[in-house]
Structure formats: C-alpha cells, structure tokens
C-alpha positions as CSV (number, residue, x, y, z in Angstrom):
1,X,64.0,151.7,121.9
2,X,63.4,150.6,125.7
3,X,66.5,149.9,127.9
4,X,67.6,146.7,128.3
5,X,66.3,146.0,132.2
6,X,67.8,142.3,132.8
7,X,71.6,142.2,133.3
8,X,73.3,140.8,130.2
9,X,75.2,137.5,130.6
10,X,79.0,137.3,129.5
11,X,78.8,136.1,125.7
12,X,80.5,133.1,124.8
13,X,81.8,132.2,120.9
14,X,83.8,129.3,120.1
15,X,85.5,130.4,116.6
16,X,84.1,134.4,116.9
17,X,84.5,137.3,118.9
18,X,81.4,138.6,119.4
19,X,80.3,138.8,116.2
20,X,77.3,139.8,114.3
21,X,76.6,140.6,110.3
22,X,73.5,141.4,108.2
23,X,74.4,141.6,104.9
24,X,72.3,143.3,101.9
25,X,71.8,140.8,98.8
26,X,72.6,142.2,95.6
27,X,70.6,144.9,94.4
28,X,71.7,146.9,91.4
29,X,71.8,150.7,91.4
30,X,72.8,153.7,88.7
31,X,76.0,155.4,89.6
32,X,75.6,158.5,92.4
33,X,76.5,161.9,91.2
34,X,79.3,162.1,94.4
35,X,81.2,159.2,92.4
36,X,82.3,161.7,90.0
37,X,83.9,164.5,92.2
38,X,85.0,161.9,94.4
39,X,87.0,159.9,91.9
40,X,87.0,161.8,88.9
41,X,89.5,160.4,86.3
42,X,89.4,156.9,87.1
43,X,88.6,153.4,85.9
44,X,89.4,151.1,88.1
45,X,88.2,149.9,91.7
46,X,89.9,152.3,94.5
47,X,89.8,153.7,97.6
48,X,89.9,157.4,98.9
49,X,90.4,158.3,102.5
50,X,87.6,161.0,103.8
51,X,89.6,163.0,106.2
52,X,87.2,165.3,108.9
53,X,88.0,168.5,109.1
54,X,87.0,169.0,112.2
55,X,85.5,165.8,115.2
56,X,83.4,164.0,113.3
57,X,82.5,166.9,110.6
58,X,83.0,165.7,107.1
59,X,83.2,168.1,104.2
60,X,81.3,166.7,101.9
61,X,78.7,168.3,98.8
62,X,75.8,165.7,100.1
63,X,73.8,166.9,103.0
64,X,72.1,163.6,103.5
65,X,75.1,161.4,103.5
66,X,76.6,164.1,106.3
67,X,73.5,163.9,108.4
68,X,73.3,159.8,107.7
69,X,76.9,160.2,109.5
70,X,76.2,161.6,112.1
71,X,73.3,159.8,113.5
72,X,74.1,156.6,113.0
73,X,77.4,157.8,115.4
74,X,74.6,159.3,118.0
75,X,73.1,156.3,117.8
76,X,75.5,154.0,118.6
77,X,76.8,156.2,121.1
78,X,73.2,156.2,122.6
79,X,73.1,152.3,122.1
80,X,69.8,152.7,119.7
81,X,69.7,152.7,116.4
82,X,66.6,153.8,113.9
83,X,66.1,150.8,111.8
84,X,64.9,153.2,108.9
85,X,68.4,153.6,108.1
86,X,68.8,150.6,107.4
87,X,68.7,149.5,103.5
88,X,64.7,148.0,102.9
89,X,66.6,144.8,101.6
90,X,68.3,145.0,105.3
91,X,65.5,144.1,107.2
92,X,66.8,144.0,110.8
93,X,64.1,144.1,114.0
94,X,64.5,145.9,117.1
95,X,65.1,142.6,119.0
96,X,68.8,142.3,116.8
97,X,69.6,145.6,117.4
98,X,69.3,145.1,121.2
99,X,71.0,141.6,120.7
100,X,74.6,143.6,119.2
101,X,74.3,146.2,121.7
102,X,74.3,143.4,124.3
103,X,77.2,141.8,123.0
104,X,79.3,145.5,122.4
105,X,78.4,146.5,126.3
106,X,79.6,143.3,127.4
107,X,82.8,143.6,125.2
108,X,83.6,147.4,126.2
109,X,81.8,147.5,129.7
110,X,78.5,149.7,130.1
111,X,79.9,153.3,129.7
112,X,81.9,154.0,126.4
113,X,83.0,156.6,124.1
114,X,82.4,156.7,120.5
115,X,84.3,157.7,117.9
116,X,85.0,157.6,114.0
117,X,87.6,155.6,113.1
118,X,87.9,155.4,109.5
119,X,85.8,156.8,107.1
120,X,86.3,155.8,103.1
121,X,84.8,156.1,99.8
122,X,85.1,153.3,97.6
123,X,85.0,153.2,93.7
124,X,83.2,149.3,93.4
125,X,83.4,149.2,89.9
126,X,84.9,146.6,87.6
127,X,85.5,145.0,90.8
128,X,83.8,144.4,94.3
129,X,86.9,144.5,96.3
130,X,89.1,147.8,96.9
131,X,92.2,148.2,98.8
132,X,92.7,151.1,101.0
133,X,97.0,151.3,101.5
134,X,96.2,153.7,104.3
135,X,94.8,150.6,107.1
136,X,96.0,148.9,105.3
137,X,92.9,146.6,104.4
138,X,91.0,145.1,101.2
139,X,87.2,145.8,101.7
140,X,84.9,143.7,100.0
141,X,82.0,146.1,98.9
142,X,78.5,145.5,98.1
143,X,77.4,144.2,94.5
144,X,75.7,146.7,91.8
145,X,76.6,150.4,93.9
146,X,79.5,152.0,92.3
147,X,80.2,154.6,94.9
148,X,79.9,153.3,99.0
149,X,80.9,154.4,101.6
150,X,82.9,151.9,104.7
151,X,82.3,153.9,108.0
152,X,84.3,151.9,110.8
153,X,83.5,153.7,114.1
154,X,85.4,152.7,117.8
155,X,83.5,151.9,120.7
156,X,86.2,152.3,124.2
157,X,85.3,151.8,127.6
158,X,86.7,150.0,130.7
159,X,86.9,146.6,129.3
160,X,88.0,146.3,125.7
161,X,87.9,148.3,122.5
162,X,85.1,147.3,119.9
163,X,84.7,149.0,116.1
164,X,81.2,149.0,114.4
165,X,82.0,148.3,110.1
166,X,79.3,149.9,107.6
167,X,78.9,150.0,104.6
168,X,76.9,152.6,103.3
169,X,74.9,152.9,99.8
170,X,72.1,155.2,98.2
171,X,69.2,153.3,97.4
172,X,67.9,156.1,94.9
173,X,66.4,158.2,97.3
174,X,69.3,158.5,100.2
175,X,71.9,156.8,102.0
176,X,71.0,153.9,104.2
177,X,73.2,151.3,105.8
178,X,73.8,147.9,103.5
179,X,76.1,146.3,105.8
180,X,76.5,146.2,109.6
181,X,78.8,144.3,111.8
182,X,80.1,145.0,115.6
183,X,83.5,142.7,116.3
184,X,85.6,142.8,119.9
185,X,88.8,144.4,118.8
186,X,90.7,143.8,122.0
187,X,91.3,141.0,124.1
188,X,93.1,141.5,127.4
189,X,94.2,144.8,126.5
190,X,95.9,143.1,123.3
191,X,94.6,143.5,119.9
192,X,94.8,141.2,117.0
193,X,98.7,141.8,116.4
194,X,99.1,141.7,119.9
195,X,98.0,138.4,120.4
196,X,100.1,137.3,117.2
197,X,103.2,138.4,118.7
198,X,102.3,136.1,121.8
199,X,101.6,133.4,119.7
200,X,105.2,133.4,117.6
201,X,107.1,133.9,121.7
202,X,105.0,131.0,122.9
203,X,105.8,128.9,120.0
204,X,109.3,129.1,120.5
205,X,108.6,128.2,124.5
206,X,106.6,125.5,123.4
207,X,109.1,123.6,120.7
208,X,108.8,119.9,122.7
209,X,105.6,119.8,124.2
210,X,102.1,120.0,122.6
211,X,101.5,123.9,121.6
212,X,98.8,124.2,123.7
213,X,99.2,128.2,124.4
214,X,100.6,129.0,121.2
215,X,97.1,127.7,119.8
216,X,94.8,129.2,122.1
217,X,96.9,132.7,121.4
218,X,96.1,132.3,117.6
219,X,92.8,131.8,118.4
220,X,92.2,134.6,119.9
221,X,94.3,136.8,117.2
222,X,91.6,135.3,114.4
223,X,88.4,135.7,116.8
224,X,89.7,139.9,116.8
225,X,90.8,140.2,113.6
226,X,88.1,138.5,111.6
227,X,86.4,140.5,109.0
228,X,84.2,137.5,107.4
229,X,82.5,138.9,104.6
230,X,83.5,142.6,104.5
231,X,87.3,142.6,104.5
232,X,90.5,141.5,105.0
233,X,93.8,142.5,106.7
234,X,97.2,141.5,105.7
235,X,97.6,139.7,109.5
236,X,95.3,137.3,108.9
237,X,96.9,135.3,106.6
238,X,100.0,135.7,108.7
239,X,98.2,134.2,111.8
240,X,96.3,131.3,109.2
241,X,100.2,130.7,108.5
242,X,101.5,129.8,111.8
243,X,98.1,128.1,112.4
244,X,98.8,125.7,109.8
245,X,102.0,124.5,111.5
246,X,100.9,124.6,115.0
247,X,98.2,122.6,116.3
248,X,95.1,121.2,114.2
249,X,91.6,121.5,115.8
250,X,91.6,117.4,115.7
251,X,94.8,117.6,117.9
252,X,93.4,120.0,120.2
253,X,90.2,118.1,120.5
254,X,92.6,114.9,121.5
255,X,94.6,116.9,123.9
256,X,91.2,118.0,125.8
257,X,89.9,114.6,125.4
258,X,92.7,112.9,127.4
259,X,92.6,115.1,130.3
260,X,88.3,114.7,130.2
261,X,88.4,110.7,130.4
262,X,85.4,109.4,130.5
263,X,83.9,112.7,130.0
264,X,82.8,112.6,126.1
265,X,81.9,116.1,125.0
266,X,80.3,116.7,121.1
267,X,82.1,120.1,120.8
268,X,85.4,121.9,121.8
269,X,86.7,125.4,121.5
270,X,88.8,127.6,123.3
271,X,86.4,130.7,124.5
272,X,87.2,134.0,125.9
273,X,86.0,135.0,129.5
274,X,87.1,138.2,131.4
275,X,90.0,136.2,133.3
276,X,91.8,134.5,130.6
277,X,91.6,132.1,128.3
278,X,89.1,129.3,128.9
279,X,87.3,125.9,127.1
280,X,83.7,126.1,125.7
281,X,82.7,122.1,126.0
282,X,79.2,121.4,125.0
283,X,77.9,117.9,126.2
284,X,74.4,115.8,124.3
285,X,72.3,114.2,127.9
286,X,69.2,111.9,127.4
287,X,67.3,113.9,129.6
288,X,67.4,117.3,131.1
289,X,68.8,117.5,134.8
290,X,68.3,120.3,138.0
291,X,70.1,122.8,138.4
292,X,72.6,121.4,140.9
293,X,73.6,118.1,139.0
294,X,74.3,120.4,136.3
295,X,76.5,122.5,137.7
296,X,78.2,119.1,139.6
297,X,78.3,118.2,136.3
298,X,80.6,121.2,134.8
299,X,82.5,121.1,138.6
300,X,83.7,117.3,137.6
301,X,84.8,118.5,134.3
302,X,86.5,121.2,136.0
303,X,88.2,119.3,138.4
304,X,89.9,117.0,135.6
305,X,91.1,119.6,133.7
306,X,92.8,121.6,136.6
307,X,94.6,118.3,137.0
308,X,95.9,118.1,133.6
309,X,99.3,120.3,133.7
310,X,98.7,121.0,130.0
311,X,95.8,123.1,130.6
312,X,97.2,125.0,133.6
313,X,97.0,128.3,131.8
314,X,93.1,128.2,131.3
315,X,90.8,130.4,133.6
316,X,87.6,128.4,133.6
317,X,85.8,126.1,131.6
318,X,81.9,126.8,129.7
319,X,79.9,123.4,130.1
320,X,76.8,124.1,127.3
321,X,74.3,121.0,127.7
322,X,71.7,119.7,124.5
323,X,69.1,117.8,123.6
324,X,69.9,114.4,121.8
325,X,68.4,116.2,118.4
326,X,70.0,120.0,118.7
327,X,73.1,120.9,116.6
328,X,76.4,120.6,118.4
329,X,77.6,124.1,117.0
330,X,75.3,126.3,119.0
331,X,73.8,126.5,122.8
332,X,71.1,124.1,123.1
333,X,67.9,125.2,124.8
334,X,68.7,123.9,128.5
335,X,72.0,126.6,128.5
336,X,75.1,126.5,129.9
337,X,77.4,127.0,133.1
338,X,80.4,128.3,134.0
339,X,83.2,127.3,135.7
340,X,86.2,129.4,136.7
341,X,89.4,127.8,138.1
C-alpha cells in the first residue's frame, strides 16, 4: 500500500468519534474443531479470556489463527493492512483502508505503538451476544459462526489513545477478519468514564442555568465509548441516563440558535478539535461562494458566538457549507472551514 503523501485534515464527526465499521452479513458456517477444547462442557453462549503467554504470543493448537494474529497486529502497526484477510463477504478496497488509517493517525498523532489489548473467544451459540465479566462488556458476535474470536488491539501515540475491534471467523478454509472498526478512545487525555465524571461535577455547577457543558461533556463520553453494532459497555447506559435529564438535542439546537440570530444553520452538533470542545454548524447557500466570503462567512458566525457567554467554553466553531439538494447529515461537496476562538 503507497503512503499517504498529502497531509491529512483534522476529522470532524457530529455524533461519532472517528468511527468506521464494515460489517460481514450473515453467512452460516459448521462449528470449528477449537470450539471444542476451548469450551468443552458447555451449552450456552460465553466468553473465555485468551491470556498471552508471553508479548503478543498466544498459546494456541491452530497455527493459522496464531499467524492471522500476528499480522493483522504488524499491520496495523505498519498502518497497511492485506485486504485478503478480510472475510470475501467483507469486501473492503484499499482506498477504505487508507481512509481509517487517516482518521487513527489523526486521533493518535503520526508515530504510535501497538499493542493487544484484549483477546477473547466467544461461544456464539444459542445466542449472538456473549458477556465477558472480565471488561466488563457484552459483545454482539457475528450470525451462523459458533466459535469467534474479538481481538481489540491499542493504538497510543502523542495525541490520544485509539483501539482497533475484530472480530474474527473461519470461513472453512482459515481465519479472516468479519468485523473491523477503529474508534478514538480518548479525548483530552480523558476516556469515556472520564468525561462521565465531568459531566455528573458540571451538572451540579450547572443546576440554574441551561446545562450547556454538562451536555457537551456527555457528548463526548458517548462519541468514545460507542460500540454501535459490536458491543456494549455498562457506562453507556449510565451516560444515556444523565442524558435523558439534561439537555435534549432540540434545546441545544435553541440555545445555539439564539446566540446565531439571523444566522439559520440546517445542522448542529458539538465536534471535537485538538483545543477543546467546539460546534460543527453546517449551513444550505444558493450558490457556491470564494474562498474568502466563505471564510467571512464562518468569522461572522464566530464572532456571535464568542459574544454569547453560554458558549464561552467552546474552542472554535466548524462552518460545513451545501448545495440546496445535499443531505444536511454529511459535508456537502463545497467543504468546510474552521474557526478557532
């Protein structure tokens, strides 16, 4: 895979932090023999814990699943991946595979250090969805594979922590990769629970004025901690709780609406950037403008929300700009400026 040559730009998500998923579709599959040393007495969907016995060395009476190991950690580490271990039902092009590495260097910073994490075996059957105490965390594996395998591997650099989750499954002939996800773990230097316990001491700051922080906090806890498809952890429906009783998105929207004026945008979310929390505003124009009156633009709807004292905290503002016919939820095709403050 050729090196990336262009610098990458700071990625921007509204409800995820950097976030991508390819998921296998169903595909049925006869159990593996390793199901039955691995789990040998039991009925029900579990979870074992594969402990190393030495850096990432796994003792483990399959050869190709060791080796599988091993080089999809090389590769990450090397920022490459060979799409032949990817499940055929995966189909996934060299262009997506540049597209997470992107997003993971710009999350950790451009040198980082790999590592396993977690590595488990999980007994799919009656059920899809195992709990492993250990995490703890419910994993939801992959339809009509008995025995899988959920590699989570730690990317650390400068910046941030990330984690790569796999899920691994033998296709008949050997083990390939059936799901694939890279997330941002921390934010800030705070992970998930981190920003949780922000959230619940700026709550209590925040009793009689509109929770501003307190929601942009929780934000961030469910951007880290989100697992989407392939699992859950029991945080997240402590942060969903306090959520609930915080701050809606149609009160947020309000609050960002008043200090904007006549400013309408079509979309609102808080956004992460390297110096703090920040807005990612996305606004429809009949007709696509230069350079400068876009940025004069984004400067104008800078300039009324440094003025607002309920947005103090923020760092900058993300003005996205779209064609009358493009979806709100994405960057339209003239891009974006930022703003910092």
């Amino acid at each position: 895979m050729k090196k990336r040559k262009k610098a990458v730009p700071p990625v921007w998500q509204s409800r995820k932090a950097c976030l991508l998923l390819f998921l296998l579709p169903s595909y049925g599959s006869v159990a593996h023999p390793l199901v039955n040393t691995l789990f040998p007495v039991t009925s029900s969907s579990t979870c074992t814990l594969i402990e190393s016995q030495k850096l990432h060395a796994y003792s483990l009476p399959d050869p190709d699943l060791v080796s599988k190991l091993k080089r999809i950690r090389e590769g990450i580490q090397n920022r490459t991946l060979d799409r032949t271990l990817f499940h055929p039902r995966l189909p996934i092009q060299e262009a997506e595979l540049e597209k997470i590495f992107a997003v993971e260097t710009e999350v950790v910073g451009q040198k980082h250090e790999v590592s396993d994490y977690r590595l488990w075996a999980l007994h799919t059957e009656p059920t899809t969805q195992v709990h492993c105490p250990d995490e703890p965390i419910t994993i939801e594996g992959l339809y009509g594979y008995p025995l899988q395998f959920a590699y989570w591997i730690q990317s650390s650099g400068d910046k941030n922590l990330g984690r790569f989750f796999l899920l691994l499954v033998h296709d008949h002939k050997e083990w390939r990769i059936g799901a694939f996800r890279f997330q941002q773990w921390t934010y800030l230097e705070k992970n998930a629970q981190g920003w949780l316990q922000e959230a619940q001491q700026r709550e209590k700051q925040e009793k009689n004025q509109v929770p501003l922080q307190t929601f942009f906090a929780l934000d961030v806890a469910q951007k880290l901690i989100a697992g989407e498809a392939l699992f859950t952890m029991p945080a997240q429906k402590e942060i969903q709780t306090l959520a609930a009783t915080t701050l809606s998105q149609g009160q947020f929207e309000t609050q960002v609406q008043q200090a904007l004026g006549t400013l309408h945008p079509v979309y609102m979310a808080p956004a992460l950037s390297p110096e703090g929390h920040a807005l990612l505003l996305r606004f429809v124009l009949p007709q696509e403008l230069a350079a400068p009156e876009i940025r004069k633009h984004c400067e104008d709807v800078q300039g009324k929300l440094r003025k607002a004292p309920a947005f103090a905290f923020l760092r900058g503002v993300r003005c996205g700009y779209l064609k009358p016919q493009e979806p709100h939820n994405r960057d339209g095709i003239w891009g974006s400026v930022y703003v910092g403050f």
